[in-house]
N, C-alpha and C positions, 0 to 999 in steps of 0.2 A: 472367499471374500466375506468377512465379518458385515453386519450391519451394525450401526451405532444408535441410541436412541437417540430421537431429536431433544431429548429434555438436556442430555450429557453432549452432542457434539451437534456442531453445524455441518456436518459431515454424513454420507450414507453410508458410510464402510470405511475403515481403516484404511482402504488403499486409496482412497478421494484424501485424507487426513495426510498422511503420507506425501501423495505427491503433492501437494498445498505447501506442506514444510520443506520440504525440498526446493520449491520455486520460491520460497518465499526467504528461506535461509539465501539463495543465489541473488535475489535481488539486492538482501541487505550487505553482503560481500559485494557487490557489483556496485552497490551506493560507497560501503567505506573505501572501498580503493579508486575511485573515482578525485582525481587530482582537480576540473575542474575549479574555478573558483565559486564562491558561494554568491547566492544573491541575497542582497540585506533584507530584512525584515522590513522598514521602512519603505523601501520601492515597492516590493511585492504588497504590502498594503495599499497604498497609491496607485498601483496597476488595476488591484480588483475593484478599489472605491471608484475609478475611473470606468469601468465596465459596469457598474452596477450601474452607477448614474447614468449611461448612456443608453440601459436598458429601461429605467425610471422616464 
């Protein structure tokens, strides 16, 4: 198991790098074929403004 430097990856070893890419390639496939429909930008903004202010 390779070490990586911290200056070159956020990673200790190529096999931490690795499986990160692997889960992370599976997420982004698991988002594109997800048929769901989208939620708009405008509510999700109004969601969070509504959270904030109830934290304010």
């Amino acid at each position: 198991m390779a070490k990586l430097d911290p200056i070159v990856s956020e990673f200790a070893s190529t096999q931490d790098a690795e499986a990160y890419d692997a889960w992370f390639r599976a997420e982004v496939e698991a988002s594109l074929s997800d048929l769901s429909p989208g939620i708009p930008h405008d509510q999700v903004m109004a969601e969070l403004h509504a959270i904030i202010a109830a934290k304010a």
